[in-house]
Residue frames as qw, qx, qy, qz and C-alpha x, y, z in Angstrom:
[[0.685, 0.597, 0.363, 0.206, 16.80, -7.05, 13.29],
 [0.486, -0.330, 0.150, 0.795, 19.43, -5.21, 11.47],
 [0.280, 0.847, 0.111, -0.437, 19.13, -2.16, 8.99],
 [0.483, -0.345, 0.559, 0.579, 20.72, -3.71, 6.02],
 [0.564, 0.527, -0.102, -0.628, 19.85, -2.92, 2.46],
 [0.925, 0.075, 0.371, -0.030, 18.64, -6.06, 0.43],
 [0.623, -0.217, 0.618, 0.429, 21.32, -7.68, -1.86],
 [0.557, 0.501, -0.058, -0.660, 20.94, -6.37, -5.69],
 [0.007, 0.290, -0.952, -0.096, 21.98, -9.73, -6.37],
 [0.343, 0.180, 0.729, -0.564, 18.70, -11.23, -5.09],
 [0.069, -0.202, -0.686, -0.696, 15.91, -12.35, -7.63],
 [0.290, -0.484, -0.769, 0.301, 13.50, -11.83, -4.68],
 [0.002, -0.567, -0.264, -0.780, 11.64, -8.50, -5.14],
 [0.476, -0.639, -0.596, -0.102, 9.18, -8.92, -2.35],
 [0.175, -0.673, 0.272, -0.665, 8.94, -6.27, 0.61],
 [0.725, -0.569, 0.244, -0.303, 7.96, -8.58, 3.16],
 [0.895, 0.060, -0.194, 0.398, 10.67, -11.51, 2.08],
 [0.431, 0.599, -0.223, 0.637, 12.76, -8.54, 2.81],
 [0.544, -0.551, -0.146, -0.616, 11.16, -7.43, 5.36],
 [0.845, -0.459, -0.021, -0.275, 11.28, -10.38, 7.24],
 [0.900, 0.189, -0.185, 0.348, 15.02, -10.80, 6.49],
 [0.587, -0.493, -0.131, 0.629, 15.78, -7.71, 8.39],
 [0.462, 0.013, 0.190, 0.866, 16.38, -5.65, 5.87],
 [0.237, 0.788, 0.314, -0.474, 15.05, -2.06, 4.97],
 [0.618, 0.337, 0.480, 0.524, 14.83, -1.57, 1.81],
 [0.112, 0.008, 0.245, 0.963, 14.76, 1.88, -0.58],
 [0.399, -0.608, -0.363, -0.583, 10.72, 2.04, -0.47],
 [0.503, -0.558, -0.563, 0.344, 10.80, 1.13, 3.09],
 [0.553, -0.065, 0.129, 0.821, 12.62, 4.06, 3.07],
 [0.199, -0.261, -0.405, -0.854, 10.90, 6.38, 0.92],
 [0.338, -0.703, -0.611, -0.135, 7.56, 4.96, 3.08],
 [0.447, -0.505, -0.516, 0.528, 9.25, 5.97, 6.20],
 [0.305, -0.027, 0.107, 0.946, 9.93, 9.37, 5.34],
 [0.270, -0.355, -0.360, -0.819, 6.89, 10.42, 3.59],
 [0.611, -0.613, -0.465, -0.187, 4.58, 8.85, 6.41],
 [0.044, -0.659, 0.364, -0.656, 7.11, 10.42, 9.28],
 [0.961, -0.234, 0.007, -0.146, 7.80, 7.02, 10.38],
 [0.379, -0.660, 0.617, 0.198, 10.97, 5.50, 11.55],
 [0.540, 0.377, -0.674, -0.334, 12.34, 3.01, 9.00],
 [0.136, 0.117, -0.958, 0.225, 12.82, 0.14, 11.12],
 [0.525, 0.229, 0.636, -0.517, 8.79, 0.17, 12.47],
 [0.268, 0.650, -0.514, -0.492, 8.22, 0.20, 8.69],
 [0.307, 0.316, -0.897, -0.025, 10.20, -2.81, 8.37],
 [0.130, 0.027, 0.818, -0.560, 8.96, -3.94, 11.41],
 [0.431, 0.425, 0.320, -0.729, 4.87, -3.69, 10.30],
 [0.414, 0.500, -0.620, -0.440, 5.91, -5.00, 6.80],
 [0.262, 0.176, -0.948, -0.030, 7.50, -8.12, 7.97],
 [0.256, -0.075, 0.887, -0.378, 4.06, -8.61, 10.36],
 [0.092, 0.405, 0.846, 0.335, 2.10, -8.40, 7.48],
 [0.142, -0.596, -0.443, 0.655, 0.50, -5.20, 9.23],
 [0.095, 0.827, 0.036, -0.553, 1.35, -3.12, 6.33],
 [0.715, 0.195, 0.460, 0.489, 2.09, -3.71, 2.70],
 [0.196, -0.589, 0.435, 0.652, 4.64, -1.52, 0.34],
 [0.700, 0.629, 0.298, 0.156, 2.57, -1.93, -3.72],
 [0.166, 0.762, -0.420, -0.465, 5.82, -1.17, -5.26],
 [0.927, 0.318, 0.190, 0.057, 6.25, -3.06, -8.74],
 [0.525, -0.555, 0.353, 0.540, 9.46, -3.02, -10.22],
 [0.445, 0.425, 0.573, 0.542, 8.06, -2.76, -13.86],
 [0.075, 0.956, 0.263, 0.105, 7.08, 0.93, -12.99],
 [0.497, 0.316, -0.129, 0.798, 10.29, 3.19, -13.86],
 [0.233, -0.596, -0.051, -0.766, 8.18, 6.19, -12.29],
 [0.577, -0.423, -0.690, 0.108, 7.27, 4.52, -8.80],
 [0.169, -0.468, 0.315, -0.808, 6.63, 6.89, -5.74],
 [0.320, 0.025, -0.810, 0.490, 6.55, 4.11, -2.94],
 [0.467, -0.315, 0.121, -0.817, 3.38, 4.55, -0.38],
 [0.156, 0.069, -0.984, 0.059, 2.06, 2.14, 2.26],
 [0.675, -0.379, -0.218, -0.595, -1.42, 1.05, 3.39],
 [0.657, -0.235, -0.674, 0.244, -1.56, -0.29, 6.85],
 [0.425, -0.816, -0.372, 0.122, -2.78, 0.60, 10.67],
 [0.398, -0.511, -0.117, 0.753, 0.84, 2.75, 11.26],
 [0.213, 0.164, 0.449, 0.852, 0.50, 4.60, 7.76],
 [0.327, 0.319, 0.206, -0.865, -2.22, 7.48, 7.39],
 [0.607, 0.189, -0.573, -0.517, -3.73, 5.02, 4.07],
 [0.388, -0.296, 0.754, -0.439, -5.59, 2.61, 5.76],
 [0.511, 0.310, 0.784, 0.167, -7.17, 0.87, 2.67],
 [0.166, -0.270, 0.604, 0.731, -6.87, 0.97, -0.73],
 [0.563, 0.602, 0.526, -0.212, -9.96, 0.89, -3.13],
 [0.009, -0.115, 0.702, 0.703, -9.67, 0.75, -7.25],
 [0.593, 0.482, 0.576, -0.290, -12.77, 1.46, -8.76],
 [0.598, 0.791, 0.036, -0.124, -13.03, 0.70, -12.68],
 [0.226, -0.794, 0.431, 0.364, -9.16, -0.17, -13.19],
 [0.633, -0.067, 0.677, 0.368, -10.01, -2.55, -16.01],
 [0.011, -0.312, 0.285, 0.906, -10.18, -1.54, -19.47],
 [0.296, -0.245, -0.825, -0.415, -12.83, -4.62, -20.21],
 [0.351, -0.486, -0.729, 0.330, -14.94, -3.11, -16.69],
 [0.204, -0.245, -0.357, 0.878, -14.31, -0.14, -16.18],
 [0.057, 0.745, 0.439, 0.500, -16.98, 2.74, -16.38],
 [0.271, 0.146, -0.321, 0.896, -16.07, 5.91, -15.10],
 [0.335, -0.449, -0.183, -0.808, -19.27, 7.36, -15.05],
 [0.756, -0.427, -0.494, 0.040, -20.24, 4.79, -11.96],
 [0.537, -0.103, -0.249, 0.799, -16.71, 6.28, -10.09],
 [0.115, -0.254, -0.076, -0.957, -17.78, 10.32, -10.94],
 [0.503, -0.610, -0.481, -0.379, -21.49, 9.03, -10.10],
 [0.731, -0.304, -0.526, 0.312, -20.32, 7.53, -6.85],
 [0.074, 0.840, -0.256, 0.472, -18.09, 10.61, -6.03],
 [0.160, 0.450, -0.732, 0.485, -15.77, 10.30, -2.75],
 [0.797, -0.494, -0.236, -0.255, -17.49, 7.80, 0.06],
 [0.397, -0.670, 0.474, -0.412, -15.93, 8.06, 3.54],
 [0.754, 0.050, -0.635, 0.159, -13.73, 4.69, 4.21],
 [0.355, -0.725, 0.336, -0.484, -14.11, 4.59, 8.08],
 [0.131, -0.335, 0.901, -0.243, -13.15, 1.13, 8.82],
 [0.706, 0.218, 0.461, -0.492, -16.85, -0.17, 8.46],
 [0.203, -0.077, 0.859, 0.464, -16.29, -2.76, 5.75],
 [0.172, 0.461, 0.870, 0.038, -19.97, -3.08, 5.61],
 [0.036, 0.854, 0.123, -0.504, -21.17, 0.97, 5.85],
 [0.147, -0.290, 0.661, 0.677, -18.75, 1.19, 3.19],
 [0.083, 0.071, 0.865, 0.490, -20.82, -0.78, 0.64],
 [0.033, -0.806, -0.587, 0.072, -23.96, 0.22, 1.78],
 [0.050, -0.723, 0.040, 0.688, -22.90, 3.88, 1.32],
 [0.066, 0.261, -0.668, -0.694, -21.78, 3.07, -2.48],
 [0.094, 0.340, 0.913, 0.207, -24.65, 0.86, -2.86],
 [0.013, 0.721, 0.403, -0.564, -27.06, 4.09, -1.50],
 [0.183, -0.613, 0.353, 0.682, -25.25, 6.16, -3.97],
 [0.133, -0.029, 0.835, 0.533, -26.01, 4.13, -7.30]]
């Protein structure tokens, strides 16, 4: 795979379309760095689906960050991020719960917690 940078021509936004076209993009980028990864594994972890890059292009302010096995963020959790759902006081209640990989400990910790 090569280390080109995608086309700004391109109506294709996606990381992994990119990804999987070879290219490293400017978040790849920005991932690699902050996580003190090479770009190209990055790329390379992107395109296997291994590791995804939540970067929208409607956010002017964006600061790039990935979640996947090479990256130190190994899953992502939003509690309360709607405005017609949310209730903080459930989040504050809850307070931080250890995400070790148990999918199931997980919920049974938050469920313990309520």
């Amino acid at each position: 795979m090569n280390s080109k940078m995608p086309d700004a021509k391109t109506s294709i936004q996606a990381q992994i379309h990119h990804a999987r076209s070879g290219m490293i993009t400017q978040e790849m980028r920005y991932v690699a760095e902050r996580e003190k990864l090479k770009p190209e594994l990055v790329r390379d972890e992107v395109a296997r689906g291994r590791m995804v890059i939540p970067a929208n292009v409607n956010h002017r302010n964006l600061e790039p960050m990935c979640i996947g096995v090479a990256g130190t963020c190994k899953i992502n959790a939003n509690i309360g991020n709607s405005a017609t759902t949310s209730n903080i006081g459930v989040a504050q209640h809850l307070g931080p719960i250890t995400a070790d990989g148990d999918l199931l400990a997980i919920r049974q910790q938050a469920r313990n917690r309520l």
